[in-house]
Structure formats: C-alpha cells, structure tokens
C-alpha positions in Angstrom: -9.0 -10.5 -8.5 -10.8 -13.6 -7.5 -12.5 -13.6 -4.0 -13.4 -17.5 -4.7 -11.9 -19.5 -1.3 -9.2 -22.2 -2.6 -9.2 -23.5 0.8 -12.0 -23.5 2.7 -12.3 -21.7 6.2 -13.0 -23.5 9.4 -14.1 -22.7 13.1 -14.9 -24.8 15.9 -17.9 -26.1 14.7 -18.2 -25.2 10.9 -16.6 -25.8 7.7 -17.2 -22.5 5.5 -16.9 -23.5 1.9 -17.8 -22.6 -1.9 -20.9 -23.5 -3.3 -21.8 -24.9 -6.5 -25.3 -24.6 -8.1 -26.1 -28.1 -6.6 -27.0 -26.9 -3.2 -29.9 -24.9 -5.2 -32.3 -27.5 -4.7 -33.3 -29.2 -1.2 -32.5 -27.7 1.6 -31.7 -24.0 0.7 -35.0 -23.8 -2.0 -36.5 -24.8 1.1 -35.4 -22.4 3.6 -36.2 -20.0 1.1 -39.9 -20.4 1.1 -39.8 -20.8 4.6 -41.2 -17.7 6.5 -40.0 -18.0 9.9 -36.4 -18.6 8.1 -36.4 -16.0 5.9 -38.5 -13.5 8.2 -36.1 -10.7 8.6 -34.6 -11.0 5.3 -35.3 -8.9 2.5 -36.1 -12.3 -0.1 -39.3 -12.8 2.0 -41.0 -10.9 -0.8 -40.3 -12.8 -3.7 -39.0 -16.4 -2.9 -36.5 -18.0 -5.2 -36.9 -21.3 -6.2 -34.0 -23.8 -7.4 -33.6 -22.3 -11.0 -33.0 -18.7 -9.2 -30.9 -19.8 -6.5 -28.8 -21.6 -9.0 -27.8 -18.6 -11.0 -27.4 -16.6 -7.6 -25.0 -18.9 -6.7 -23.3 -18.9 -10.3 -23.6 -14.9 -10.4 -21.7 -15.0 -6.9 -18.8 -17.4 -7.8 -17.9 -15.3 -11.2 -18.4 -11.8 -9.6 -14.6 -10.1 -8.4 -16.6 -8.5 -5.4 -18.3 -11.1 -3.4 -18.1 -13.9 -1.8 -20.5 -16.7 -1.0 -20.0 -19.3 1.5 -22.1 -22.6 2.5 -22.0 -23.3 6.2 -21.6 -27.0 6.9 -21.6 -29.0 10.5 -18.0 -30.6 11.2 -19.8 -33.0 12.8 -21.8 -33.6 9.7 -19.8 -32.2 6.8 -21.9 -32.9 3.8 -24.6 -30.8 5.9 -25.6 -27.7 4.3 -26.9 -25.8 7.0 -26.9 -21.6 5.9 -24.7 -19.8 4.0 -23.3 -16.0 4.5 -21.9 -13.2 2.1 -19.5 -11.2 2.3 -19.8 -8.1 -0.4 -20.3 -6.5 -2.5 -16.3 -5.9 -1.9 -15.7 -1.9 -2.0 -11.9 -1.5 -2.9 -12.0 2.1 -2.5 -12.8 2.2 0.5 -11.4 -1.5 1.7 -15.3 -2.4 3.2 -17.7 -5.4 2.9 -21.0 -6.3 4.2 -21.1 -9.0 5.7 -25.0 -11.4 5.6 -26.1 -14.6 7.4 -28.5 -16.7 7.2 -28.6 -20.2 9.2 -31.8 -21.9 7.5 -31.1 -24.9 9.3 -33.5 -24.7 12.5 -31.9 -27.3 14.6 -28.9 -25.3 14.0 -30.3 -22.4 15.6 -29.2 -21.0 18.9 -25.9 -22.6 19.0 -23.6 -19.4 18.4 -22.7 -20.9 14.7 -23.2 -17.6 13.1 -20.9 -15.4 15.2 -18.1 -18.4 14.6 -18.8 -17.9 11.0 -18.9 -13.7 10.8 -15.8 -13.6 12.4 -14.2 -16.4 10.1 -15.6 -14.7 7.4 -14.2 -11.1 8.9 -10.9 -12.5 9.7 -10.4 -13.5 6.1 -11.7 -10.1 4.6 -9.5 -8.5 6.8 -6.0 -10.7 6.0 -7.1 -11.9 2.5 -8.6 -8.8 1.0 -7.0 -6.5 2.6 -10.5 -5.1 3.7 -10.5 -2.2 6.5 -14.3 -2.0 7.3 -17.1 -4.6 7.9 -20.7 -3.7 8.2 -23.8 -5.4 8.7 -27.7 -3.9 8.5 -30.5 -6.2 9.9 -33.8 -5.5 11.5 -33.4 -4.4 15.4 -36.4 -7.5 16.3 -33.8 -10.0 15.0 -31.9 -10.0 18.5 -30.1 -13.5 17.4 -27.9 -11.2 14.6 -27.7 -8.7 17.1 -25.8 -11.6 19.8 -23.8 -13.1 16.9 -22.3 -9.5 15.2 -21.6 -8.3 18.5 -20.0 -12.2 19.1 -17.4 -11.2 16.2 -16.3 -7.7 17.5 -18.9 -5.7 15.9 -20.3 -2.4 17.6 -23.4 -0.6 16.6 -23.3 2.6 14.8 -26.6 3.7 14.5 -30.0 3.0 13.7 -32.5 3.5 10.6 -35.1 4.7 12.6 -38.8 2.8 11.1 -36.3 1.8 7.8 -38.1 -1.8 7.5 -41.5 -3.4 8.1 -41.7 -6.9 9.6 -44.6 -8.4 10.2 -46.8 -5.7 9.8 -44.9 -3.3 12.1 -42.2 -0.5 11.1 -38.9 -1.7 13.0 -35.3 0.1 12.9 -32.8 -1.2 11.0 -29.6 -1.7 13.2 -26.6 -0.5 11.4 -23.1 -2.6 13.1 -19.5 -2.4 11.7 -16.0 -4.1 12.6 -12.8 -2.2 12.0 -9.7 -4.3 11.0 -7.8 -3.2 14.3 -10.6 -4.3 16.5 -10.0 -7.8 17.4 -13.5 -9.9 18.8 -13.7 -10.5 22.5 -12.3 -14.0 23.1 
C-alpha cells in the first residue's frame, strides 16, 4: 500500500505536495546546513548535502510507511518553503509521527505549520485509516509546541534531560492526536 499523495493536500495558505529529488538542491541543501534552521532537529549533527537529500527523498517516495511532503506558498506555488513527515506508518497499531520543519525564515511565525500538521493529520486519519498521531521535539522549541497544540494535539509527557541543545540538557515534549479529537477551530 502506497502512502504517495495522488492529489496534493491544501490549506489556507499551503499547497502540501510530493517531492521529487529536484528540490535536493537550493533551498532545502540550504536550510540544511543552516543552524538556526535545523537547531532543534536531530540532522544538526551531520548535515546532508544535495546527493543525500536526493536519496532521502527517493527512500521516502518508494517506502509503504511514510510519507514526505514539500510545503509550498499558494501565494507563490513553485515556492518550496519546508517539508513535513508523516511516519514511519505503524499498521498495527494504526499511529504515525508526524515532523516539521519550515526552513524558509520569512515563512516563520505565520501559523503555516499547524495548517500543515493538521492537513497532514486529517489525511492519516481518513486516508490511512491511522488512530494515533504523535510528535517528539525539544521543550525550548515553543513554535512546535504553538503549532501541535494548533492541530489538536495534547501533551503526554515529557523526556526529562532526553536531548542537548545548545550545550544544555532540555526535555523532549512528547504530544499525540487521537482520530476522535477534532482541532479547536
């Protein structure tokens, strides 16, 4: 079972679509090596460059049990401004995480990633028949905090000291969405 999008998924301000390995290059390669982009995000320690991000992309599109997603501007379509995951797909248990990253910086603030975590929930939810959405990020990184709790998401819990970001031990925030639990409108 393919989790690739046929048609691609829209909000008020985004068009969420598949990616190909062109986006590799430019932009995202760039928001890559970027550190205040990719500060609370795991890939911090070893950048990817084009070549890497190419076959992520590839790996992602072939795999049954995820799904990656470019975020574009409707404004500006051809705009590829962050991208966000959903998987690895559990069937078993009918759960997904769910991961965002806007590497667009004039994007930033603009409440584009809650739009896109509950397009990209909605769809696990009626496409994939998915029960259970989760997301873990580090508790400094208030904006995930704003934009998960945007989409209906509570928090479960806490890693207590589970990551280290700049230098300091921070908590992980643990956050899920349950199929029956609608986002505030």
């Amino acid at each position: 079972m393919s989790v690739l999008l046929e048609v691609p998924l829209e909000t008020k301000d985004l068009i969420l679509r598949s990616l190909d390995a062109s986006y590799a290059g430019g932009a995202y390669a760039d928001w890559m090596s970027d550190g205040d982009v990719t500060r609370y995000l795991e890939v911090r320690f070893s950048p990817p460059g084009a070549e890497a991000l190419a076959a992520f992309i590839a790996r992602m599109n072939a795999s049954s049990d995820n799904l990656l997603l470019g975020l574009f501007p409707r404004r500006d379509p051809q705009r590829h401004i962050g991208n966000i995951k959903l998987g690895p797909i559990d069937r078993r248990h009918a759960a997904a995480a769910i991961g965002i990253l806007i590497g667009a910086k004039d994007f930033w603030g603009q409440g584009l990633a809650g739009q896109a975590v509950i397009a990209v929930a909605d769809h696990g939810f009626a496409a994939l028949g998915l029960e259970r959405v989760e997301a873990g990020f580090y508790a400094p990184n208030v904006a995930s905090q704003r934009a998960f709790s945007r989409a209906g998401f509570v928090e479960e819990g806490r890693l207590r000291g589970a990551r280290v970001c700049d230098g300091v031990r921070v908590d992980e925030v643990l956050m899920s969405r349950l199929r029956d639990v609608a986002p505030a409108p």
